[in-house]
C-alpha positions in Angstrom: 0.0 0.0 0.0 1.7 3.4 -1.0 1.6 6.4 1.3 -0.5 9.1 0.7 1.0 12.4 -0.2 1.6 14.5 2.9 -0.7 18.2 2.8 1.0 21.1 1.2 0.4 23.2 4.0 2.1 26.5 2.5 0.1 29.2 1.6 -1.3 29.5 -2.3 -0.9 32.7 -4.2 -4.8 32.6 -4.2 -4.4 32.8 -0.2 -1.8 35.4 -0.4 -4.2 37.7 -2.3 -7.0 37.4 0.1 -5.1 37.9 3.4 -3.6 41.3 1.5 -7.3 42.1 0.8 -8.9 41.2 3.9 -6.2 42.8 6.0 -6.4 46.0 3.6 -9.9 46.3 4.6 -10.0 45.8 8.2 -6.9 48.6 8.3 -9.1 51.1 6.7 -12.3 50.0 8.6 -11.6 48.0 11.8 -8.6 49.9 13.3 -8.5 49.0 17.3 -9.5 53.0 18.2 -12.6 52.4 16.2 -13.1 49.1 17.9 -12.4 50.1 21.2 -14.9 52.9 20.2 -17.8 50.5 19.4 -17.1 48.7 22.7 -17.7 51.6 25.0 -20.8 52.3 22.9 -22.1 49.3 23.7 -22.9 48.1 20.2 -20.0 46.5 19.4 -21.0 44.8 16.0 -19.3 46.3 13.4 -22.3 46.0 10.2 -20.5 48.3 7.9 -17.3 46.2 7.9 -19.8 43.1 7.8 -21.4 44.3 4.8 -18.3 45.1 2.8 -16.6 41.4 3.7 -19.8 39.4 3.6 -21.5 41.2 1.1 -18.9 43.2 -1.3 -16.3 40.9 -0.9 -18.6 37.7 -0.9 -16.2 35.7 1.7 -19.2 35.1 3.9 -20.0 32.2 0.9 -16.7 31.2 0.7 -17.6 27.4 1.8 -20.9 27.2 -0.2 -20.9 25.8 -3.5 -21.4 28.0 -6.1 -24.4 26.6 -7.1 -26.0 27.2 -4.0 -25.0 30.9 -4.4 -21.3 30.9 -2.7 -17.9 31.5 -4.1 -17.5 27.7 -4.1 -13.9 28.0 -2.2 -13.0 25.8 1.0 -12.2 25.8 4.7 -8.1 26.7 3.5 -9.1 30.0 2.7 -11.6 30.7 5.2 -9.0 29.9 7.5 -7.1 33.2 5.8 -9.5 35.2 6.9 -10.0 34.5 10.5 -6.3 34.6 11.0 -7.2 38.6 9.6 -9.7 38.7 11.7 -7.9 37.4 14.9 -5.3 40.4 13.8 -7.7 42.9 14.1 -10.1 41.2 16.8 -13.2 42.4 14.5 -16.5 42.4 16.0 -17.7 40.9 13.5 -19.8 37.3 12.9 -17.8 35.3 10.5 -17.1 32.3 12.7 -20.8 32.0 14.1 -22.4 33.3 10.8 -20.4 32.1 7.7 -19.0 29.0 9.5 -20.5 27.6 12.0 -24.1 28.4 10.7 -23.2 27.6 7.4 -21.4 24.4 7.7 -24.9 23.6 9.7 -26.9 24.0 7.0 -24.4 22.1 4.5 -25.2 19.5 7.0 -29.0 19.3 6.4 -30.1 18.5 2.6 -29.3 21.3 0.9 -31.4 21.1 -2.3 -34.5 21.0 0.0 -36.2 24.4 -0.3 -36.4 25.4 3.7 -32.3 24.9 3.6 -31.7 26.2 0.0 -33.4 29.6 1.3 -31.6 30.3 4.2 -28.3 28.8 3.1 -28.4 31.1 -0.3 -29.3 34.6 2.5 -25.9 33.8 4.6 -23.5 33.3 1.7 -24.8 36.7 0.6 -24.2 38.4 3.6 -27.7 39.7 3.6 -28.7 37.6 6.7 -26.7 36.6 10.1 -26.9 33.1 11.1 -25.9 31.6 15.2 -26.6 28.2 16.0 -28.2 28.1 19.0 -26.1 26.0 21.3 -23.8 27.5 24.2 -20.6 29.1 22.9 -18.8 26.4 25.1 -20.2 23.6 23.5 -17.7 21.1 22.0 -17.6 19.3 18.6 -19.0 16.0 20.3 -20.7 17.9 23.5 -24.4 17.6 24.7 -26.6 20.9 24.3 -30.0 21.7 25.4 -32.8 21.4 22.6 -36.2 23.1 22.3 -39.3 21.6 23.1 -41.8 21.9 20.0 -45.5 21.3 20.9 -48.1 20.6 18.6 -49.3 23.8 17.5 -45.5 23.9 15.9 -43.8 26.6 17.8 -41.0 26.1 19.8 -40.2 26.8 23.5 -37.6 26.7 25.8 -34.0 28.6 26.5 -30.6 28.2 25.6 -28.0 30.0 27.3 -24.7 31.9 26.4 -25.1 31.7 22.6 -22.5 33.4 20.8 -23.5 36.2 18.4 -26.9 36.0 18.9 -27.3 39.5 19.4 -26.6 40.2 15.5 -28.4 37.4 14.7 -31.3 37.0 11.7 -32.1 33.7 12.2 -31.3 31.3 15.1 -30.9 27.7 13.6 -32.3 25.6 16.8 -32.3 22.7 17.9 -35.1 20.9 18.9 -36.3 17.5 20.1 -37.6 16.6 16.7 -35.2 18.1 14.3 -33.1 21.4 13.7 -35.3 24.4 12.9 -34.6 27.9 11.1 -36.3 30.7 13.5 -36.4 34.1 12.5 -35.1 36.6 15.5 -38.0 39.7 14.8 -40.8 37.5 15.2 -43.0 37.3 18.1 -42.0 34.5 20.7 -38.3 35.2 20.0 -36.3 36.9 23.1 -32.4 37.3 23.1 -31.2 38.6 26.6 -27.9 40.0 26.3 -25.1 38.8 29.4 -22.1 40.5 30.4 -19.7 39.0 29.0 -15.3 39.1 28.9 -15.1 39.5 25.1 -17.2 42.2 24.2 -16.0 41.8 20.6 -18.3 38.4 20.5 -20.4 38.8 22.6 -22.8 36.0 23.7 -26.7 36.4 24.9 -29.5 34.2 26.3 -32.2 32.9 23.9 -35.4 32.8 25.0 -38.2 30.5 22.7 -41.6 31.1 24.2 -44.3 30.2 20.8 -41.3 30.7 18.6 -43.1 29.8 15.0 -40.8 27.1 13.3 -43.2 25.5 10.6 -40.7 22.9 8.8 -37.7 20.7 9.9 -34.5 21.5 7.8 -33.2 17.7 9.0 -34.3 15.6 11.7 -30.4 14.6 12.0 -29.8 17.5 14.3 -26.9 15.6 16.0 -25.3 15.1 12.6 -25.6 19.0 11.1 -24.8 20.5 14.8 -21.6 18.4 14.8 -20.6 19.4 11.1 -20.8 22.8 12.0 -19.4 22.7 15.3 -16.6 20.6 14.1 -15.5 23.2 11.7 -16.1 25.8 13.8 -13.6 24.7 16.3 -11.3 23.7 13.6 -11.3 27.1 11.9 -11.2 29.2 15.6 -7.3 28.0 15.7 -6.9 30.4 12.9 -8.4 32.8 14.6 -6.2 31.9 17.5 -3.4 32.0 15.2 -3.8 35.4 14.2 -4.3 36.8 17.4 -1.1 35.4 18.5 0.9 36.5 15.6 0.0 40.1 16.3 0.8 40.1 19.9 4.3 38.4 19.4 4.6 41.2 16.7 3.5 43.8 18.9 5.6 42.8 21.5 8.6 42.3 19.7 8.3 45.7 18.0 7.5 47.5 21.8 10.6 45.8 23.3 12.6 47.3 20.5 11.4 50.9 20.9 11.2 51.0 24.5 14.8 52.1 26.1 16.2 51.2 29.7 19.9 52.1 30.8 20.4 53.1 27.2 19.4 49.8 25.9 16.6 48.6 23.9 14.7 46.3 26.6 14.5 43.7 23.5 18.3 43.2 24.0 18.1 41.9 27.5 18.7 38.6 27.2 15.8 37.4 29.7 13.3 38.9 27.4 15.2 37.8 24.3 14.2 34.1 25.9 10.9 34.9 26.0 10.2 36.3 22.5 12.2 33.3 20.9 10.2 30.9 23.2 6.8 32.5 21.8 7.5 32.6 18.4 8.3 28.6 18.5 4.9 28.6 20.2 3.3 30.4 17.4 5.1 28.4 14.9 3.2 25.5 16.6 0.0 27.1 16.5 0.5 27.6 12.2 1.6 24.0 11.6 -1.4 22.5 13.8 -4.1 25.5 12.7 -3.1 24.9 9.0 -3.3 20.9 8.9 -6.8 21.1 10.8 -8.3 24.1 8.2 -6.5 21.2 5.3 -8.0 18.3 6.8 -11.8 19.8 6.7 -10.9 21.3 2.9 -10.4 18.3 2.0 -13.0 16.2 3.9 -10.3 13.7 5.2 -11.5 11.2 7.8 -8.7 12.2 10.3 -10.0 15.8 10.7 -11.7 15.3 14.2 -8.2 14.1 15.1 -6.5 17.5 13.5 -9.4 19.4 15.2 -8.6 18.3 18.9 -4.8 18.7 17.6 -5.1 22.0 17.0 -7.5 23.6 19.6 -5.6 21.8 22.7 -2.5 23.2 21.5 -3.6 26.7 19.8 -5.8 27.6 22.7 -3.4 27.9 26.0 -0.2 29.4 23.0 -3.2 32.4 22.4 -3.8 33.5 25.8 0.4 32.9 27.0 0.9 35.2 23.6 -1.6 38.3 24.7 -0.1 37.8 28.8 3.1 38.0 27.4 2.2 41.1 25.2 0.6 42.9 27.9 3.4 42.5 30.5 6.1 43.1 28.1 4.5 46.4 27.0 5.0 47.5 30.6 2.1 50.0 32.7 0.6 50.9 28.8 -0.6 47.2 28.0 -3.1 48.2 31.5 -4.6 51.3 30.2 -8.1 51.1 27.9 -6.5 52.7 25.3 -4.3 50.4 24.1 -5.6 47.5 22.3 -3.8 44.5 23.9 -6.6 43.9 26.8 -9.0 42.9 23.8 -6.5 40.1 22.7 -6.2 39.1 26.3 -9.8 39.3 26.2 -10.8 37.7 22.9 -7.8 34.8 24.2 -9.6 34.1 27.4 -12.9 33.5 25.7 -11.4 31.6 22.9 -9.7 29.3 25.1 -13.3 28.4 26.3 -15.5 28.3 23.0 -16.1 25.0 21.5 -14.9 23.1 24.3 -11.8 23.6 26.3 -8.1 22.3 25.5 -8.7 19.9 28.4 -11.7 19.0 26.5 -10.2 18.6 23.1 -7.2 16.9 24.7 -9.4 14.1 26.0 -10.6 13.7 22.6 -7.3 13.4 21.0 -6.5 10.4 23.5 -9.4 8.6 22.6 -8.8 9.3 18.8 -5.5 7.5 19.2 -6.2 5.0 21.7 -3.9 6.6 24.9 -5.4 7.2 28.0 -5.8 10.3 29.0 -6.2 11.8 32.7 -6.6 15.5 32.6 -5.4 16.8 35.9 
C-alpha cells in the first residue's frame, strides 16, 4: 500500500491575495480606536465592515458551493480570513455566521427548499446566522434542545449563545429536528449577558411560541456536529492570528522601548521569552493549518487535527496576549491600548467549542492513549 501524499500546508498565491485584501480592509475599517470605540458604545458589532466582507467581498459564501449561491472555495481560505480577523479582533460574525451556521446548514439536505433559502441569504451576507447551542459547547458535547408542541412553535431557553445579538435567524435545535427561526418574530427573546469578550459577545435565547413550521433535517446531531466541528477547527486560525500580532507587537514594543540606554528587546531574559513565543506560534500555524486542510479536503482524520489543534492553539493564544501585555509594561493596563482585547478575545477563545482539556481528551481517545486531565 503506498503512502499518501503528505498536505501542502504553504500558503497558495490565491491565499496570499486574500489575506492582502482582507487585511487592507479591516486597516481602513476595523482599526482597534474604532473598535475600542464601538465597545464603550455598547454596540459593538461592526455592520459596515460586515457588509463590505460578507457582502462586497462575498467571503461570507466562501464554503458554499457556487451553485448554492457561494464562491465555491473551502475551509483553507476561510481559514485566511480569520487569521485577519484574529489580527484585528473584529466584532464581526464570521465564525458563528459564515462558518459555523453555514457548515450547519451544508449538513442538512441542501437542495431542499427550507435549507436552500436560508443557506443562499448567509453566503450573501444579507442575513446573520448563530446556531443556538452555548458558545462552550464542544464538537462531540451535549446541548440543550427546544421543546416543539403541537401547535408547531417552539419553547424553551438556551443559554450563552454566541452572536446571537446580530443574529437574523437562530438555527435551533429541537427534540424533533433542527429548525430555522427568525429573531424579529414574536416569541423570539435574546437577553444579552455581560460577557469578557465584548467583541463576541454571547446572549441568552429565549423561545416562548417561537413559530418554526418545517424541519431542515431531523439529523440534528449530525448538522450541529458538522458545524461545530469546523467551527472549532477554523477558531485555531483565529487563534493563530491573534497570537501573531501580539508576538509582533511585542517584539516591535521591546525594540522601541529604552532602559539604561538599551533597547529592553536586547536583555537577554526577554530575548528568551520572545524566541520561546515565536516557536509557540510556529506550533500554533503548523497545527491551525493541517486542521483548516483536513476539513478542505474532507479527510476522515479531521476530528483528530481538530482536537490537535485547539488543545495546543488555545493555552499558546492566551500565554501570547499575557506576554504582550506585560512586556509592554504599565501601557498594556490602560483602555486605550488595544492588547486587553486580545487578552480578552484569548480568554474567551480558550473556552469556545470546548476547552483544551476537552479537546485533549478527545485526542487520546482518537488514538487510543489514556488520558487523565489533571
Amino acid at each position: 500500500m503506498s503512502t499518501p501524499a503528505p498536505a501542502d500546508l504553504l500558503y497558495s498565491e490565491t491565499e496570499d491575495q486574500l489575506r492582502t485584501a482582507v487585511r487592507s480592509l479591516l486597516a481602513d475599517h476595523c482599526a482597534a480606536t474604532a473598535v475600542l470605540a464601538r465597545i464603550a458604545s455598547g454596540h459593538p458589532h461592526d455592520t459596515e465592515t460586515w457588509k463590505t466582507l460578507a457582502g462586497e467581498m462575498g467571503l461570507a459564501g466562501l464554503l458554499v458551493p457556487e451553485r448554492l449561491g457561494g464562491q465555491g472555495a473551502s475551509h483553507r481560505e476561510a481559514a485566511v480570513v480569520l487569521e485577519e480577523l484574529g489580527r484585528a479582533v473584529a466584532p464581526v460574525p464570521y465564525l458563528t455566521s459564515a462558518v459555523i451556521a453555514t457548515e450547519t446548514l451544508l449538513g442538512c439536505p441542501v437542495d431542499a427548499p427550507e435549507v436552500a433559502a436560508p443557506l443562499e441569504a448567509l453566503a450573501s451576507g444579507r442575513t446573520i446566522g448563530a446556531v443556538a447551542v452555548p458558545s462552550a459547547t464542544a464538537p462531540d458535547g451535549t446541548y440543550p434542545r427546544a421543546r416543539r408542541e403541537g401547535d408547531g412553535r417552539l419553547y424553551g431557553r438556551i443559554a450563552a449563545v454566541a452572536d446571537a445579538g446580530a443574529a437574523d435567524v437562530l438555527l435551533v435545535p429541537a427534540d424533533d429536528g433542527l429548525y430555522a427561526v427568525a429573531t424579529d418574530q414574536d416569541g423570539v427573546t435574546v437577553l444579552p449577558r455581560t460577557s469578557l469578550d465584548l467583541t463576541r459577545p454571547v446572549a441568552d435565547v429565549v423561545l416562548d411560541g417561537a413559530l418554526a413550521p418545517q424541519a431542515l433535517t431531523t439529523e440534528t446531531a449530525v448538522a450541529v456536529r458538522r458545524g461545530l466541528l469546523a467551527g472549532a477547527g477554523l477558531l485555531a486560525s483565529e487563534q493563530l492570528g491573534l497570537a501573531d500580532w501580539c508576538l509582533t507587537e511585542a517584539v516591535a514594543h521591546t525594540r522601541q522601548r529604552h532602559q539604561f540606554n538599551r533597547p529592553v528587546g536586547s536583555f537577554q531574559a526577554l530575548k528568551h521569552r520572545l524566541a520561546e513565543l515565536w516557536l509557540a506560534v510556529a506550533g500554533v500555524r503548523a497545527a491551525a493549518r493541517n486542521a483548516a486542510d483536513a476539513l478542505a479536503t474532507g479527510s476522515a482524520e479531521a476530528p483528530l487535527a481538530v482536537a490537535l489543534a485547539q488543545s495546543y492553539s488555545a493555552p499558546v493564544a492566551v500565554r501570547a496576549a499575557e506576554e504582550a501585555l506585560q512586556l509592554h509594561g504599565g501601557i498594556g493596563m490602560t483602555w486605550e491600548h488595544p492588547v486587553h482585547l486580545y487578552l480578552k478575545r484569548a480568554k474567551s477563545d480558550s473556552i469556545a467549542l470546548g476547552t483544551a482539556g476537552r479537546h485533549r481528551e478527545k485526542l487520546a481517545e482518537l488514538v487510543n492513549l489514556r488520558f487523565e486531565n489533571r
